[in-house]
TIMIGU-605199 format. One line per 2 residues: number of its first residue (from 1); for each residue x, y, z of N, C-alpha, C, CB. Coordinates in pm, whole numbers. Glycine has a CB too. Example, Ala and Ser with C-alpha at 12.3 -4.5 7.8 and 13.67 -1.06 7.14 Angstrom:
% TIMIGU-605199
1> 1319:-569:780:1230:-450:780:1320:-330:780:1131:-447:905  1285:-225:708:1367:-106:714:1290:3:787:1408:-60:572
END
This chain:
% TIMIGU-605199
1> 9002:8329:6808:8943:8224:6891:8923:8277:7033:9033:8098:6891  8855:8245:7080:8787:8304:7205:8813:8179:7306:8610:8347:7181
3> 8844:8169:7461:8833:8052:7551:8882:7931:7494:8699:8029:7593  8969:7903:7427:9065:7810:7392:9183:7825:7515:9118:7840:7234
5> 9257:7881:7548:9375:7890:7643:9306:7946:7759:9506:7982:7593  9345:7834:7865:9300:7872:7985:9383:8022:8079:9314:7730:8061
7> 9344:8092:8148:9393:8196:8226:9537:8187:8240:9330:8198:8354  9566:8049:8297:9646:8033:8371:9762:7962:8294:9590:7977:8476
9> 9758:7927:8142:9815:7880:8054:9975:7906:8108:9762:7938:7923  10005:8039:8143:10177:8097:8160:10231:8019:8263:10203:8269:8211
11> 10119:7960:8372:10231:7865:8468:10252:7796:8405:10209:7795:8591  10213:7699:8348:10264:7545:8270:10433:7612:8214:10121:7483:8084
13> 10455:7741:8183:10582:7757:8110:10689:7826:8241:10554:7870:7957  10631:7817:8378:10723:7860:8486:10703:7976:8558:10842:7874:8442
15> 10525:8023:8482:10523:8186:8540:10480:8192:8670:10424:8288:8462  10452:8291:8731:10390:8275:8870:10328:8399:8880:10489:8245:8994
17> 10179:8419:8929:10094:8527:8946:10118:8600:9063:9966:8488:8943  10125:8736:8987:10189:8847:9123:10054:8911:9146:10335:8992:9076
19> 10086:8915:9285:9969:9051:9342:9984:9182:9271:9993:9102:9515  9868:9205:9251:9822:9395:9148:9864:9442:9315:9560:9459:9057
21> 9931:9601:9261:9966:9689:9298:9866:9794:9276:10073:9699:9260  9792:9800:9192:9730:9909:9153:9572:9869:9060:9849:9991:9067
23> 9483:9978:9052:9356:9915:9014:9363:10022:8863:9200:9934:9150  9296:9974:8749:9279:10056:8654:9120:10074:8614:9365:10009:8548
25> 9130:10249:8616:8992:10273:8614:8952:10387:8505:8948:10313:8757  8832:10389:8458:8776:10446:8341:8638:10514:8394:8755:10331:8221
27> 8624:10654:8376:8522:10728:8399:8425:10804:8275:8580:10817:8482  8338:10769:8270:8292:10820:8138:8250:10982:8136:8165:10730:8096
29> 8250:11027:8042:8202:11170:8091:8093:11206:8076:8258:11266:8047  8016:11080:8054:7868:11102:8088:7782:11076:8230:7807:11024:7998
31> 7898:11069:8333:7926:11117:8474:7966:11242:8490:8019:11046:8534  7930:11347:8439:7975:11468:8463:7899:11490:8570:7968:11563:8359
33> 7781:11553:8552:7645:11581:8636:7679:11503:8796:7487:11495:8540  7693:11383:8798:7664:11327:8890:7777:11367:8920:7618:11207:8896
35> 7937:11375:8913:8037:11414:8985:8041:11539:9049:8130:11406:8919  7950:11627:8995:7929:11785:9017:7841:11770:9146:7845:11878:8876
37> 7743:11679:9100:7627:11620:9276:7735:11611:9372:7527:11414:9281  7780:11514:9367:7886:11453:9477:7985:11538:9553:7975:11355:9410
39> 8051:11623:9449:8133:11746:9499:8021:11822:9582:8204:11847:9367  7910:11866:9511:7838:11989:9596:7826:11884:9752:7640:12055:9508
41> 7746:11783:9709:7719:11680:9875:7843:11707:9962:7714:11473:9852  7984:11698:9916:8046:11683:10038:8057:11812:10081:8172:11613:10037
43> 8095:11902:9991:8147:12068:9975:8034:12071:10110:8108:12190:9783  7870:12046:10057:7810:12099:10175:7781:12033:10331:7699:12129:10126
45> 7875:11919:10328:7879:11843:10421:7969:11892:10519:7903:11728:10380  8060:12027:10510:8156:12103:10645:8274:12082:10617:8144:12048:10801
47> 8275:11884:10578:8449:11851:10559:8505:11936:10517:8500:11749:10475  8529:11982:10377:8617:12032:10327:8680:12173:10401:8569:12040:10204
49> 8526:12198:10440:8597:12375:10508:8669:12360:10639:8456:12509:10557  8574:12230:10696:8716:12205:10830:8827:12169:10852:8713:12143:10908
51> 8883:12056:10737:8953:12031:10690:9098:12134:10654:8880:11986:10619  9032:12235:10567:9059:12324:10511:9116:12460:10594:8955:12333:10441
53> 9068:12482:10688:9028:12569:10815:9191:12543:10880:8864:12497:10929  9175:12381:10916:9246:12318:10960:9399:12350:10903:9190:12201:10947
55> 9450:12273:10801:9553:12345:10676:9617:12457:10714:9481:12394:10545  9499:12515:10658:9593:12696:10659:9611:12728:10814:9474:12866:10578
57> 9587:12693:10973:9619:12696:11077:9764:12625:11073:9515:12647:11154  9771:12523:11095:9860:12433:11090:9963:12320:11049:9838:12424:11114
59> 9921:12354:10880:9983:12327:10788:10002:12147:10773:10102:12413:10805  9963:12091:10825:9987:11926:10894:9884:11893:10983:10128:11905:10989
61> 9852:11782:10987:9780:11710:11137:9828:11598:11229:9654:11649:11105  9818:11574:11325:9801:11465:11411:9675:11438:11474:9886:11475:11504
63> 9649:11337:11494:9498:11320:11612:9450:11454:11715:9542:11180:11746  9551:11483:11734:9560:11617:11854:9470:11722:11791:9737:11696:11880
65> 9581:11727:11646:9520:11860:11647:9415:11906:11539:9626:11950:11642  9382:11737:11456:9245:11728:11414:9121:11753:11514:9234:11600:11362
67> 9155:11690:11634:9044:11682:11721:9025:11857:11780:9083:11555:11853  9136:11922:11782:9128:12031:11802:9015:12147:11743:9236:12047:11779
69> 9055:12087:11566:8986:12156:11492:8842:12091:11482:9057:12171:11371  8784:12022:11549:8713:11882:11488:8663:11813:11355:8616:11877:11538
71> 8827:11775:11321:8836:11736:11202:8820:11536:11227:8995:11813:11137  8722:11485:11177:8730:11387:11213:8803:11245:11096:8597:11386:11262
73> 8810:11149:11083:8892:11076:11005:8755:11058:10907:8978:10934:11082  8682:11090:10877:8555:11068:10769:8590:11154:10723:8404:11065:10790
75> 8573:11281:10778:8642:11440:10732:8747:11433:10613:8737:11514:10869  8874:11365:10654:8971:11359:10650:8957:11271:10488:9030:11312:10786
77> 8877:11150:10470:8817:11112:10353:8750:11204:10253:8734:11030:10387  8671:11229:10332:8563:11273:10242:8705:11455:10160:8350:11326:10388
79> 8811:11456:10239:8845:11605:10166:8946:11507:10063:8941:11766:10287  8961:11417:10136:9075:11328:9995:8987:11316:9832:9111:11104:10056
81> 8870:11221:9861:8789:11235:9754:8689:11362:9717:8720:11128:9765  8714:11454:9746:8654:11585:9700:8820:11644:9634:8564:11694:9856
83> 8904:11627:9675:9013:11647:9570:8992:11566:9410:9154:11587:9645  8974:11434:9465:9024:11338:9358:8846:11377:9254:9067:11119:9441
85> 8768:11455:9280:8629:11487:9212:8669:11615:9181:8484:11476:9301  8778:11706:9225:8780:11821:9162:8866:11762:9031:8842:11948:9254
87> 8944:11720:8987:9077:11665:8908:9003:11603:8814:9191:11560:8985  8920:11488:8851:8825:11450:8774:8741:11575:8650:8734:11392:8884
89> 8674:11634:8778:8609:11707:8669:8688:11817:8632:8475:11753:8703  8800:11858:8627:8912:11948:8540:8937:11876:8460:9042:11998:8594
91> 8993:11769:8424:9014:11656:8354:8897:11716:8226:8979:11495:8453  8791:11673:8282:8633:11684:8181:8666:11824:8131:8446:11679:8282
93> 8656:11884:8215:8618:12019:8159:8758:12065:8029:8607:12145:8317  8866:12033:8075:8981:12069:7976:8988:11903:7832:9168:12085:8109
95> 8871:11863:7867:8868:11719:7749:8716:11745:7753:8933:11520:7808  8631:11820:7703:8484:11736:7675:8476:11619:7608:8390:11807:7600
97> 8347:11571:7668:8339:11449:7552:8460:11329:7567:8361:11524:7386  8545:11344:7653:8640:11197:7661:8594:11143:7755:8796:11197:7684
99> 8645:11032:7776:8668:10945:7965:8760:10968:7938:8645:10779:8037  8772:10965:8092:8869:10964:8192:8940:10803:8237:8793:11035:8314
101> 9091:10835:8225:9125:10695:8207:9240:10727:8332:9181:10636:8029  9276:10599:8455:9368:10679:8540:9391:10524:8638:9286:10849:8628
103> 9493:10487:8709:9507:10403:8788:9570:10453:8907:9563:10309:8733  9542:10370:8996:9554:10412:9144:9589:10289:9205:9422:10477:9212
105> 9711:10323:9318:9788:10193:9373:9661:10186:9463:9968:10204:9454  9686:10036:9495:9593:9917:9601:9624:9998:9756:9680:9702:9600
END
């Protein structure tokens, strides 16, 4: 049966709805191509190498000494999700043919 019990059926028995902690997500791997785009876009966008540059100088950052390197807080994104697109597509490459299945706190 389908839409017989409403969502919210578990309060009537004392439950109470908690805030998600975390989001669950599914990548198909017929996003390969386009994840490979996205990596090259940022790869050739500087972040990563300044970023990167940055790192092996000083092992850590603060405002100081991002600005030093001019590593800016987009920078600083864009090398987070060029990680989380390399993993991705290792993921693919050591699974052809699956999705990618993975959750990430809020």
């Amino acid at each position: 049966m389908f839409a017989v019990q409403s969502s919210d059926a578990a309060e009537r028995f004392g439950a109470e709805e908690m805030e998600r902690s975390h989001v669950d997500y599914m990548i198909s791997y017929d996003s390969y191509q386009e994840i490979k785009k996205q990596l090259e876009d940022i790869k050739s966008s500087g972040a990563v190498d300044r970023v990167e540059r940055m790192f092996e100088k000083e092992g850590g950052y603060n405002n100081e000494i991002a600005d030093v390197y001019g590593v800016s807080g987009n920078d600083l994104s864009e090398y987070a999700d060029y990680n989380l697109g390399k993993k991705i597509l290792d993921y693919f490459d050591s699974n052809p043919g699956d999705d990618c299945y993975f959750e990430a706190e809020i």
